[in-house]
N, C-alpha and C positions, 0 to 999 in steps of 0.2 A: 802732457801736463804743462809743457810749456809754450808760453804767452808769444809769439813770433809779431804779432803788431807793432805801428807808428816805427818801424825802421827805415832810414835814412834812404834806402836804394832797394827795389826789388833783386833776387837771387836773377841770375841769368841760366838760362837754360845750358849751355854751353859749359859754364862752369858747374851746375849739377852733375851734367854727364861727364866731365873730366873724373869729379868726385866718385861718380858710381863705375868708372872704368878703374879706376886705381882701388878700392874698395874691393871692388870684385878680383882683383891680381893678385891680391896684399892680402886679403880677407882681414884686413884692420881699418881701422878709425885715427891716422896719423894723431892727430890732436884732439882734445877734449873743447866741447865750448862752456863759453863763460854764461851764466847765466845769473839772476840778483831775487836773493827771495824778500818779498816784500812781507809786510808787518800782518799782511792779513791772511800769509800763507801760500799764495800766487808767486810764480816764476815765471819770470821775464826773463829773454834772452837778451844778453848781449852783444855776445860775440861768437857768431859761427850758424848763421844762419844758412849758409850751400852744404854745410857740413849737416844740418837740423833736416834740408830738404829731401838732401841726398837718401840719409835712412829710411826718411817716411817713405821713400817709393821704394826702397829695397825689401821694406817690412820688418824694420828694427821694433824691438818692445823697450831698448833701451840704450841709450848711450851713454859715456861716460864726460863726468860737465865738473869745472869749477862751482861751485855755488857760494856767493858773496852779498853775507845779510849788512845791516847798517850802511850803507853808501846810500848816498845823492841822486839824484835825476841827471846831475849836472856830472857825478862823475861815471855815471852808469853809460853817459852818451858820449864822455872825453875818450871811455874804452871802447867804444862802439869804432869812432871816429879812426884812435890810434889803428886796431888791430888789421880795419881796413887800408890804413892809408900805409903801413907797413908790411902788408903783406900780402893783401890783394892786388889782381890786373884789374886795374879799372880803367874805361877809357873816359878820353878828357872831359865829360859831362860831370861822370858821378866825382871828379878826382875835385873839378873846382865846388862841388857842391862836399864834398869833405874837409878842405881847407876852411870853406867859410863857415863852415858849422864850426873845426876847430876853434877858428878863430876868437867866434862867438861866443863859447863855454869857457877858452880861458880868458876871456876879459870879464867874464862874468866871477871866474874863481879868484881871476887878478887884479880889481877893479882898479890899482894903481899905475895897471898898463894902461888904459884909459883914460886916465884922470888928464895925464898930458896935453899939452898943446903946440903946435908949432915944432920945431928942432928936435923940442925933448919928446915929443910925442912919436916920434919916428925912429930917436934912439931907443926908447923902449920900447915899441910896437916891434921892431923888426932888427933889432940889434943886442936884444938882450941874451945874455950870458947861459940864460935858463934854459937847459935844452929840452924840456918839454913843452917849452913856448911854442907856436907857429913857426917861426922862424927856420927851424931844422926842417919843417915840414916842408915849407916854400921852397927851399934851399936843394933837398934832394927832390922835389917834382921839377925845377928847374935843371937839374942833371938829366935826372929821366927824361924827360921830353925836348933838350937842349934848350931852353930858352933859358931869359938873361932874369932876374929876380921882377923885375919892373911887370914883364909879361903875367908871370906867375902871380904878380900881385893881382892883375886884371883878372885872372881869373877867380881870384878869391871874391873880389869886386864884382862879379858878373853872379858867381855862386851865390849870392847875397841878397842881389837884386832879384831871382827866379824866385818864381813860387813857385807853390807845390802841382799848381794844375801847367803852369808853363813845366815843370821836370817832365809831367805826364804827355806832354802835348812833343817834348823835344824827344822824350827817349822813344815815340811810336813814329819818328818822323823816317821816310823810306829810304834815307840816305843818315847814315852817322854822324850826330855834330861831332864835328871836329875842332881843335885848337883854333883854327884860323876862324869859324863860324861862333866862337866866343870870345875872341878879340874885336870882332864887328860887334855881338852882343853887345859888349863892355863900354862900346862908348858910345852905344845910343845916348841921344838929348834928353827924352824924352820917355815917359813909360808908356806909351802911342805908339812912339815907333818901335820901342823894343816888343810891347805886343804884337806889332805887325812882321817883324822879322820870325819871332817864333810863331805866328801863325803860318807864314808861308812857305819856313820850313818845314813844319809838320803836316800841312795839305800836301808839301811834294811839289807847290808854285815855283819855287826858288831852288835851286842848282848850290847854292850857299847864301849865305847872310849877306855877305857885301851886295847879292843882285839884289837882297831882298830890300835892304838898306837903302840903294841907287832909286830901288821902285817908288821909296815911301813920302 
């Protein structure tokens, strides 16, 4: 009965079967997902979609869920964003492509973080106090993966600039992007050249972005 569409990142195979190995050890369902009932009766999922996977191949008739009526689009997908970015292994593709989504919903719920310009636009974009701002988010993915905030920024920058058919085109490409193949992303000139990077990595042309980059 529940709605699993328009979700930010496909389930990974790897993390189902983690799911259905510990499942079958445990014979439990560690956590509940969140799920938001809409006005016409329909449940959409939130949060906990390898968790939604996992059962259906095990042949669950029912799992145990948060259910959360009256909320937003905007805060249906702030939960979506957090519960991933906090507690899922993601690697560096889906992680910048969760930052910028963050980013994106809280400037939409904060519009005063945006209003800025120049100086003050930077102390509030990435300085504020608010710890459910980006800011904490950026902060610990820059721990995580040691880099310094400016990097972490690029990458929300780069998450920003992907569409939906470049995510498709990068996460089928035969070698893994990596951090350093979204640092090249990031400062394409042009949207030419960044199409040409992610096409070359996704045929398998290019070894990483910088060749793809040097080619274009």
């Amino acid at each position: 009965d529940v709605l699993t569409h328009n979700r930010l990142r496909p389930v990974t195979e790897a993390g189902v079967e983690s799911l259905i190995a510990s499942i079958n050890e445990t014979g439990v369902m560690k956590d509940a997902i969140h799920v938001r009932k809409k006005k016409d009766g329909s449940y959409h999922l939130i949060a906990g979609g390898h968790r939604m996977e996992a059962v259906r191949r095990l042949g669950w008739d029912e799992i145990e869920a948060k259910v959360w009526t009256d909320v937003t689009d905007d805060w249906a997908r702030l939960m979506e964003v957090d519960d991933n970015l906090a507690g899922a292994e993601m690697n560096a593709l889906d992680t910048a492509v969760f930052l910028a989504k963050r980013k994106e919903v809280y400037e939409r719920l904060h519009p005063e973080t945006k209003a800025a310009t120049g100086s003050a636009l930077v102390a509030r974009r990435w300085n504020t106090a608010d710890t459910m701002s980006v800011v904490s988010f950026a902060t610990a993915t820059a721990e995580k993966f040691g880099l310094t905030d400016r990097h972490v920024r690029r990458m929300i920058a780069v998450g920003t600039a992907l569409n939906r058919a470049d995510l498709t085109k990068l996460r089928a490409a035969p070698k893994p992007v990596t951090l350093a193949d979204l640092q090249v992303i990031a400062k394409a000139t042009s949207s030419d050249e960044q199409a040409h990077i992610v096409a070359a990595l996704s045929a398998g042309n290019a070894k990483s972005a910088g060749q793809a980059r040097a080619a274009f």
